[in-house]
Backbone as JSON, one array per atom type, in Angstrom:
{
  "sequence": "XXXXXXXXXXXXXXXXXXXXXXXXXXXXXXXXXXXXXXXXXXXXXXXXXXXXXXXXXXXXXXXXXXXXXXXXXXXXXXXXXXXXXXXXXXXXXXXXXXXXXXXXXXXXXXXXXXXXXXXXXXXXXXXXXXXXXXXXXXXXXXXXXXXXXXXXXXXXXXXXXXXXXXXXXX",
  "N": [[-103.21, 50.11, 21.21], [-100.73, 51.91, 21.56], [-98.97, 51.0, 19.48], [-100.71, 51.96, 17.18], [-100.39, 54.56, 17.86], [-97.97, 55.17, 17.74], [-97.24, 54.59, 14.65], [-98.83, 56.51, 13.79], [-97.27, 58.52, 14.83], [-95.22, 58.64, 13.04], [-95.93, 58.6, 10.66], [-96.83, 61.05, 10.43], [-94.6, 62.38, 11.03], [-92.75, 61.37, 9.32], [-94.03, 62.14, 6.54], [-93.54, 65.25, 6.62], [-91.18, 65.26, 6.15], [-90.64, 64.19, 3.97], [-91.62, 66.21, 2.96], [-90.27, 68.66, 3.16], [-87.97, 71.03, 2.23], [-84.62, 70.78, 0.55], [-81.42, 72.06, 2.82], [-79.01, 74.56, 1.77], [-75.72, 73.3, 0.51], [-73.12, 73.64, 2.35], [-70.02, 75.22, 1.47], [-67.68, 76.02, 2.55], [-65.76, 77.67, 5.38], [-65.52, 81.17, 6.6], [-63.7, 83.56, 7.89], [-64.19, 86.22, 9.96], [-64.29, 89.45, 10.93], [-65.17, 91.94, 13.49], [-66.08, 94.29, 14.48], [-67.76, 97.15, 16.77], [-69.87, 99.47, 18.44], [-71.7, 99.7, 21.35], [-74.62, 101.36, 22.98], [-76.56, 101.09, 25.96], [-80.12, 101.53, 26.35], [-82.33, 100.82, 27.5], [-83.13, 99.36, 30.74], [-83.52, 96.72, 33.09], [-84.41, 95.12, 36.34], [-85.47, 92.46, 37.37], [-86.18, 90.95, 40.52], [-86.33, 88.33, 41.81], [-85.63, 86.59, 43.35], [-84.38, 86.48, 47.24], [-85.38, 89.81, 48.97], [-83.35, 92.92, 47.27], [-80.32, 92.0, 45.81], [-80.17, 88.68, 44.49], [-79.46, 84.93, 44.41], [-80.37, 83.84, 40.69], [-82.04, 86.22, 40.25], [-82.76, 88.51, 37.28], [-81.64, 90.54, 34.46], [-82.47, 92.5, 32.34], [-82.63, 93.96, 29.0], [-81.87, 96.49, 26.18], [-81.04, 98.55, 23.71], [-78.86, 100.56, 21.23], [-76.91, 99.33, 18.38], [-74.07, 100.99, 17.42], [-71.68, 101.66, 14.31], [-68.1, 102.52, 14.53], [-67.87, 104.81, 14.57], [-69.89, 106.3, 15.47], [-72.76, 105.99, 14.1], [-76.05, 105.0, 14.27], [-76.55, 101.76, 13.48], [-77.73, 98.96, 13.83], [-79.09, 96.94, 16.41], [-79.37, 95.87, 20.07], [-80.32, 93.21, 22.37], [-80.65, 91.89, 25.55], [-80.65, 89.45, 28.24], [-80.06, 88.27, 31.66], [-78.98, 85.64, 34.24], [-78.54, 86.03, 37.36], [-76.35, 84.02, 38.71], [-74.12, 83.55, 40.7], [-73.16, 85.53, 44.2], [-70.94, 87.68, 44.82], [-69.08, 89.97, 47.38], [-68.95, 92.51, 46.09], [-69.68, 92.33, 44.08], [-71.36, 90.16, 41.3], [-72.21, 87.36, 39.25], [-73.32, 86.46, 36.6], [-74.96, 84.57, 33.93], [-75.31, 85.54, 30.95], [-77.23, 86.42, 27.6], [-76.68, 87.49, 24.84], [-78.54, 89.23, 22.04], [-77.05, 90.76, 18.89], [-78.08, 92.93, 16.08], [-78.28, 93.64, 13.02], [-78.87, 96.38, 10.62], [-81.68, 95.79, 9.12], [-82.25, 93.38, 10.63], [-82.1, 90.88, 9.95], [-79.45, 90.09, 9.49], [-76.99, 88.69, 12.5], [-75.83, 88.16, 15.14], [-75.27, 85.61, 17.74], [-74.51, 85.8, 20.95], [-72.89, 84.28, 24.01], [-72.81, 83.67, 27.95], [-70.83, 83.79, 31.23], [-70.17, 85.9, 33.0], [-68.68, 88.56, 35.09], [-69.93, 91.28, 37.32], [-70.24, 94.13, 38.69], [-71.47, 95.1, 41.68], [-73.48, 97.93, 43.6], [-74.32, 98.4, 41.17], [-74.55, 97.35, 38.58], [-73.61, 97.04, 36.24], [-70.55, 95.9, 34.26], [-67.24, 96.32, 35.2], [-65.28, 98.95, 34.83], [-63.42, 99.57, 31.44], [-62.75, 97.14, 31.47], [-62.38, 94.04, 29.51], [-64.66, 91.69, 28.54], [-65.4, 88.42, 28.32], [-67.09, 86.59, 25.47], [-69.05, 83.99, 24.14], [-69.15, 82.66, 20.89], [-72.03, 81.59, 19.85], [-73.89, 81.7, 17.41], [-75.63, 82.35, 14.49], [-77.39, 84.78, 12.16], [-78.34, 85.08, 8.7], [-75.66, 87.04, 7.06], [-74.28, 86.23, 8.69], [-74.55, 83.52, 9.34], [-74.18, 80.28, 10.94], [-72.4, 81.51, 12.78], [-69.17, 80.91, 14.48], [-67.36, 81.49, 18.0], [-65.56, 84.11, 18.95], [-66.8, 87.64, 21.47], [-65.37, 89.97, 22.82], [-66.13, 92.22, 25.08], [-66.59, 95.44, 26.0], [-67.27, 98.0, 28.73], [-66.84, 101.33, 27.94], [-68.07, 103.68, 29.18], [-70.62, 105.13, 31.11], [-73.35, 103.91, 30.42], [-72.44, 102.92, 27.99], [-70.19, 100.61, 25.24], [-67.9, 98.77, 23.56], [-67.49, 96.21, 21.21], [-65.56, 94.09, 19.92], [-65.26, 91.37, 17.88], [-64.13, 87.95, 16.51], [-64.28, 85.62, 14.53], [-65.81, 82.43, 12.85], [-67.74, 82.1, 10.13], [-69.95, 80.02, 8.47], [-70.11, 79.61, 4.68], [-72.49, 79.76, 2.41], [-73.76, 78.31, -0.94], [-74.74, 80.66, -2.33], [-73.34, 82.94, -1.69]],
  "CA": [[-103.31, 51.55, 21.1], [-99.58, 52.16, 21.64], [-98.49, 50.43, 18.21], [-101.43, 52.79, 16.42], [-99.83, 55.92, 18.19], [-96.27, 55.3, 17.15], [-97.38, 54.47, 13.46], [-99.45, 57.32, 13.2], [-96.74, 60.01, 14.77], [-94.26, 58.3, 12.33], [-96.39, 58.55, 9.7], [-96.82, 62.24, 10.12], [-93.31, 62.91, 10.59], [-92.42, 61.26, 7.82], [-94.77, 62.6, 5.25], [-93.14, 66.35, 6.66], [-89.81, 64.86, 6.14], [-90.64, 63.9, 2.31], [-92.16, 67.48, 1.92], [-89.28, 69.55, 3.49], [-86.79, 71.49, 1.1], [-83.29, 70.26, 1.35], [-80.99, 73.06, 3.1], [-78.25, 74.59, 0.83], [-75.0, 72.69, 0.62], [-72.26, 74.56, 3.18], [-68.66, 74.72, 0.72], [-66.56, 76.5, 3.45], [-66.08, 78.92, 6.58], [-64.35, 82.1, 6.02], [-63.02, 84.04, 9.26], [-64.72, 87.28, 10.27], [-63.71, 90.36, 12.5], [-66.1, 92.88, 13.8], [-65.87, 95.87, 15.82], [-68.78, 97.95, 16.87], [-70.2, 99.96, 19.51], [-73.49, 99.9, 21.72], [-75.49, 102.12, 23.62], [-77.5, 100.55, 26.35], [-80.62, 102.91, 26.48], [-83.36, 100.44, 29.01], [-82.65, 97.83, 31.53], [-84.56, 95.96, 33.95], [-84.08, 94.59, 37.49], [-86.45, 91.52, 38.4], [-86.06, 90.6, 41.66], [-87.06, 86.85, 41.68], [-85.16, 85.82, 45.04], [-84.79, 87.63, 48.31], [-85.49, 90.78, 48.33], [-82.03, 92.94, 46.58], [-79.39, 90.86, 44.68], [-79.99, 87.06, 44.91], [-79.37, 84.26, 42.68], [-81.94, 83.93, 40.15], [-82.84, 88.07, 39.78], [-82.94, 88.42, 36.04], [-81.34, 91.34, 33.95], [-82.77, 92.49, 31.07], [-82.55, 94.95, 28.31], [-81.71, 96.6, 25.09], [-79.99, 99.56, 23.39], [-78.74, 100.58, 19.55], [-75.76, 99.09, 18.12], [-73.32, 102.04, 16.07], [-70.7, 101.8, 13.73], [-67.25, 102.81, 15.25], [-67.95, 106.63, 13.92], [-71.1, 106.55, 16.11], [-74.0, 105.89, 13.49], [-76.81, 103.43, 14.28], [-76.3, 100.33, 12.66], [-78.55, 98.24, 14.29], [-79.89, 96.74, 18.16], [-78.77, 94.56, 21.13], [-81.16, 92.9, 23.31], [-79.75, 90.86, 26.26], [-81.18, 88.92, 29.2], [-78.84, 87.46, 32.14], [-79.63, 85.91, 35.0], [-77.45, 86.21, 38.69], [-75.87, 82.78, 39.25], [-73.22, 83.67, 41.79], [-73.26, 86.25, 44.74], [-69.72, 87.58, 45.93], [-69.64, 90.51, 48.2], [-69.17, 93.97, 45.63], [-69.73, 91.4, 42.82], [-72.23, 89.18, 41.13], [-71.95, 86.56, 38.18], [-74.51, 86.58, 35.54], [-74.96, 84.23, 32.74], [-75.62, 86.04, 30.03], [-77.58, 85.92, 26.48], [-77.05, 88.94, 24.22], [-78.3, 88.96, 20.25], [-76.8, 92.01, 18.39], [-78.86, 92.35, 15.07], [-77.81, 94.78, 11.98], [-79.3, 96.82, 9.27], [-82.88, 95.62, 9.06], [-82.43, 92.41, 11.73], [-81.82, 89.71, 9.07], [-77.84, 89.36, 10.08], [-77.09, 88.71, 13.43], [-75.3, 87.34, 16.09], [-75.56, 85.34, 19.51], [-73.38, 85.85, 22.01], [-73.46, 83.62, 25.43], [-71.34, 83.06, 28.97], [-71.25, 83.66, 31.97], [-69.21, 87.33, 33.73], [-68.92, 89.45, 36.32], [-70.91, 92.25, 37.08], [-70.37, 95.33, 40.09], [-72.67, 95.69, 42.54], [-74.68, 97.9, 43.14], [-74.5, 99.45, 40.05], [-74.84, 96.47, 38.06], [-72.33, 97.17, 35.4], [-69.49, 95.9, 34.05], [-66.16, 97.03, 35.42], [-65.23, 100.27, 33.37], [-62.07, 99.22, 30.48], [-61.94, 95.22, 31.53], [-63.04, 93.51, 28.56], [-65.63, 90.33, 29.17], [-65.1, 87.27, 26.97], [-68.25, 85.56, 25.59], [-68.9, 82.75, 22.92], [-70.8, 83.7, 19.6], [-73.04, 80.48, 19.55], [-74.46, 81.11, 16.45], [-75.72, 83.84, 13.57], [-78.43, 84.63, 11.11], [-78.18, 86.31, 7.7], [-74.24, 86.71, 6.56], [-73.03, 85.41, 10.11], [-74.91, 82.29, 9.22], [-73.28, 79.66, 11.49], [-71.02, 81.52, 13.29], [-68.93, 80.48, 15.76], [-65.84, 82.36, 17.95], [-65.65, 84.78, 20.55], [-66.13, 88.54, 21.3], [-64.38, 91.06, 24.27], [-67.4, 93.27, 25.51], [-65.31, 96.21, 26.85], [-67.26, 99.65, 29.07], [-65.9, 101.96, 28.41], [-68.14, 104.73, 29.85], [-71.56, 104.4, 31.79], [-74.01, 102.51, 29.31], [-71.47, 102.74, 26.52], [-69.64, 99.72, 25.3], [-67.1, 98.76, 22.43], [-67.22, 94.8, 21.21], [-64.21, 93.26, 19.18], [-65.22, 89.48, 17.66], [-63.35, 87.19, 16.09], [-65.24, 84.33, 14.37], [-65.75, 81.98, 11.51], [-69.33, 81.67, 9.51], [-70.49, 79.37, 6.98], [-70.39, 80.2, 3.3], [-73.57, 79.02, 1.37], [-73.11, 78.87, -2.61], [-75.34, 81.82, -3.46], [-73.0, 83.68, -0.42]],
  "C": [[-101.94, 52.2, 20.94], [-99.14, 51.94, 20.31], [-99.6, 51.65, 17.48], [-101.1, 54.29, 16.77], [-98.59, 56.07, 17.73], [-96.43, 55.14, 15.77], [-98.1, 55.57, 13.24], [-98.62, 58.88, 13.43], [-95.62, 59.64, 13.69], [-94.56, 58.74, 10.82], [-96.46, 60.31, 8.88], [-95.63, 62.78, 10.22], [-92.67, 62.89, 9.22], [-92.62, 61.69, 6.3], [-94.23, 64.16, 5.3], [-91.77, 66.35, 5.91], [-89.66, 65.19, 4.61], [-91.17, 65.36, 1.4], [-91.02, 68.73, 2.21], [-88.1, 69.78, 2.42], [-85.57, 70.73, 1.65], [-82.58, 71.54, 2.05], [-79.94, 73.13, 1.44], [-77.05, 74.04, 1.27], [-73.89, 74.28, 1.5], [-70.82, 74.13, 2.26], [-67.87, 75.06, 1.86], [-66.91, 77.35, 4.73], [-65.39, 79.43, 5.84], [-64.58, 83.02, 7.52], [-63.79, 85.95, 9.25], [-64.32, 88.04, 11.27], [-64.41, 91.18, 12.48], [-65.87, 93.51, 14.86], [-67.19, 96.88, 15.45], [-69.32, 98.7, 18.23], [-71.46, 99.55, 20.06], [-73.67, 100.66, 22.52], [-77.03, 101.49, 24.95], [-78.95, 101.65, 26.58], [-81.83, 102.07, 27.41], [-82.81, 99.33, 29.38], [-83.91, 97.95, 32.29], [-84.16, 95.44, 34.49], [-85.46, 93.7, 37.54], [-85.97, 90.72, 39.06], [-86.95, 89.27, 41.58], [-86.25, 86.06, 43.13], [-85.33, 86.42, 46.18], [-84.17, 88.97, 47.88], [-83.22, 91.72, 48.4], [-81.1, 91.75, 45.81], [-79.64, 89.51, 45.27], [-80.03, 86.5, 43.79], [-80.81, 84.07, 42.06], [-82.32, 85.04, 39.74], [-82.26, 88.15, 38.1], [-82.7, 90.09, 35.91], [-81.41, 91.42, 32.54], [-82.9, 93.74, 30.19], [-82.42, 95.01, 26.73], [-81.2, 98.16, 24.87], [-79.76, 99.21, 21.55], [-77.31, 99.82, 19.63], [-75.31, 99.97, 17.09], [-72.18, 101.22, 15.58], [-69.46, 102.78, 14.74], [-67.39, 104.48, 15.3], [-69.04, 107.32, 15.08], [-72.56, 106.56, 15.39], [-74.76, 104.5, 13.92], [-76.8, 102.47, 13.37], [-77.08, 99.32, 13.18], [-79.26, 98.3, 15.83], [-79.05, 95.56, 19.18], [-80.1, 94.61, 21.72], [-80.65, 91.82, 24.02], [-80.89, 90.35, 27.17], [-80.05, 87.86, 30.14], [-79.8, 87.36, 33.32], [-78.37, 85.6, 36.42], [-77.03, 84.38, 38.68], [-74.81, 82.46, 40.63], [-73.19, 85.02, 42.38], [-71.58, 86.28, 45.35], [-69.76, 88.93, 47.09], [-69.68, 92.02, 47.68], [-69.38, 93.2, 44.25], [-70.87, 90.72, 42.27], [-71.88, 88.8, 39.23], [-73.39, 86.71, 37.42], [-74.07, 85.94, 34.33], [-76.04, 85.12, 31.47], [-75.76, 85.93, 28.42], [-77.63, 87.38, 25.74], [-77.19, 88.5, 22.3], [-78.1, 90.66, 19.94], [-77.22, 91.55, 17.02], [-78.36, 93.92, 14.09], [-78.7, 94.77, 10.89], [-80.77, 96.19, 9.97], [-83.32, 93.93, 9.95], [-81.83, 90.93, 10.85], [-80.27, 89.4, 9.29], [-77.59, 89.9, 11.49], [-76.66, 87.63, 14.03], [-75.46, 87.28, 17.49], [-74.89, 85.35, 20.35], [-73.73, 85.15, 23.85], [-72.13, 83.56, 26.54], [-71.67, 84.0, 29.9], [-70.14, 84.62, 32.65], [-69.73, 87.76, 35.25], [-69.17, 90.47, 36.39], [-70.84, 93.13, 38.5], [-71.39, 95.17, 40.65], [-72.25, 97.0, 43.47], [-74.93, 98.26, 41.95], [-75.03, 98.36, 38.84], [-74.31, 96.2, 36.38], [-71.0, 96.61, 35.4], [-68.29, 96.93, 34.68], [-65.58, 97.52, 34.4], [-63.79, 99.61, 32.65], [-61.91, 98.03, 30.6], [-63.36, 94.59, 30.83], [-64.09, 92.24, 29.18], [-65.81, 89.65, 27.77], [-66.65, 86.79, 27.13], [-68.44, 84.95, 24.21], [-69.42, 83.31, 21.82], [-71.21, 82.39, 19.89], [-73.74, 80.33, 18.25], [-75.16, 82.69, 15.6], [-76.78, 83.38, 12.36], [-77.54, 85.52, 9.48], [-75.9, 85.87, 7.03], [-73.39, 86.23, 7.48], [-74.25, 83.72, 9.89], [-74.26, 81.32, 10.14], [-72.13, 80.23, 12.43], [-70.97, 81.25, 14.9], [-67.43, 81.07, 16.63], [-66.36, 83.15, 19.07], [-65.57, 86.45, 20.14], [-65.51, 88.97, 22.67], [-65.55, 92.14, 24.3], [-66.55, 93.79, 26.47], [-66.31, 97.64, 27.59], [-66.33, 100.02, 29.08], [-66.73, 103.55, 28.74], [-69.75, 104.58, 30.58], [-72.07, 103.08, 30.88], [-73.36, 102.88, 27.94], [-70.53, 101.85, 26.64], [-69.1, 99.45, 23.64], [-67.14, 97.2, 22.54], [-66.5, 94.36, 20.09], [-64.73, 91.83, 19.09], [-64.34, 89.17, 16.42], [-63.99, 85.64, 15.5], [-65.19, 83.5, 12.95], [-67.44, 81.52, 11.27], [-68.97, 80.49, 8.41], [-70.91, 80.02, 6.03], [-71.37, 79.32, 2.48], [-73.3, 79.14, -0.16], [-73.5, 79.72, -2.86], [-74.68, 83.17, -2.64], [-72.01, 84.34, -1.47]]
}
């Protein structure tokens, strides 16, 4: 039975394999810099440990992303969750995608900051480093870092620095 289960998931992999497009060939990176604003406009507290801040409580949200001028240009949507408790402090790994124009380009941003308590905000003007991990659309591939800076309640300025992949029809 074992030998007729492994030949038959092989069989169906394989036949996906032989029907799957190829991707497009990657010629180069080329280096990218972005500056933009956001607007957080809902959050969310779930309390998943004891009750107030404990590790584990999950932070979640979303907000517009503007152009430096202040026009909407797209969305953020984040989700972090507490990993470390200090005593006006708490750590939060954090997952934010910022998405432009009509959602089709877009980037991931990941890592792991520090966060005020109670308020649950970033400390106002001190930037917070986090990875890009990865991008849709004209950030295809990218990879690099931005500086997530408050600079006034739920208002925030982000500076990246990154390199995408260039497809041929790019």
């Amino acid at each position: 039975m074992k030998k007729f289960t492994v030949i038959l998931v092989m069989s169906l992999i394989g036949s996906h394999a032989v029907n799957a497009k190829p991707l497009p060939a990657v010629t180069k990176s080329k280096l990218v810099e972005l500056s933009f604003k956001s607007k957080i406009s809902s959050r969310e507290v779930i309390d998943l440990g004891k009750p107030g801040g404990s590790i584990g409580d999950i932070v979640s949200g979303n907000g517009d992303v503007l152009d430096l001028a202040g026009s909407v240009i797209g969305g953020v949507e984040y989700l972090g969750t507490v990993t470390h408790l200090k005593t006006d402090s708490e750590f939060r790994w954090l997952q934010s995608e910022y998405f432009f124009g009509d959602g089709t380009d877009s980037i991931l941003m990941q890592g792991a900051e520090e966060f005020q308590t109670p308020s649950g905000l970033p400390v106002l003007n001190r930037p917070q480093n986090f990875t890009i991990t990865g991008g849709t659309g004209k950030y295809f591939g990218a990879n690099g870092q931005c500086f997530v800076k408050r600079t006034e309640a739920s208002n925030f300025i982000t500076t990246c620095l990154f390199s995408v992949l260039k497809l041929p029809n790019q």
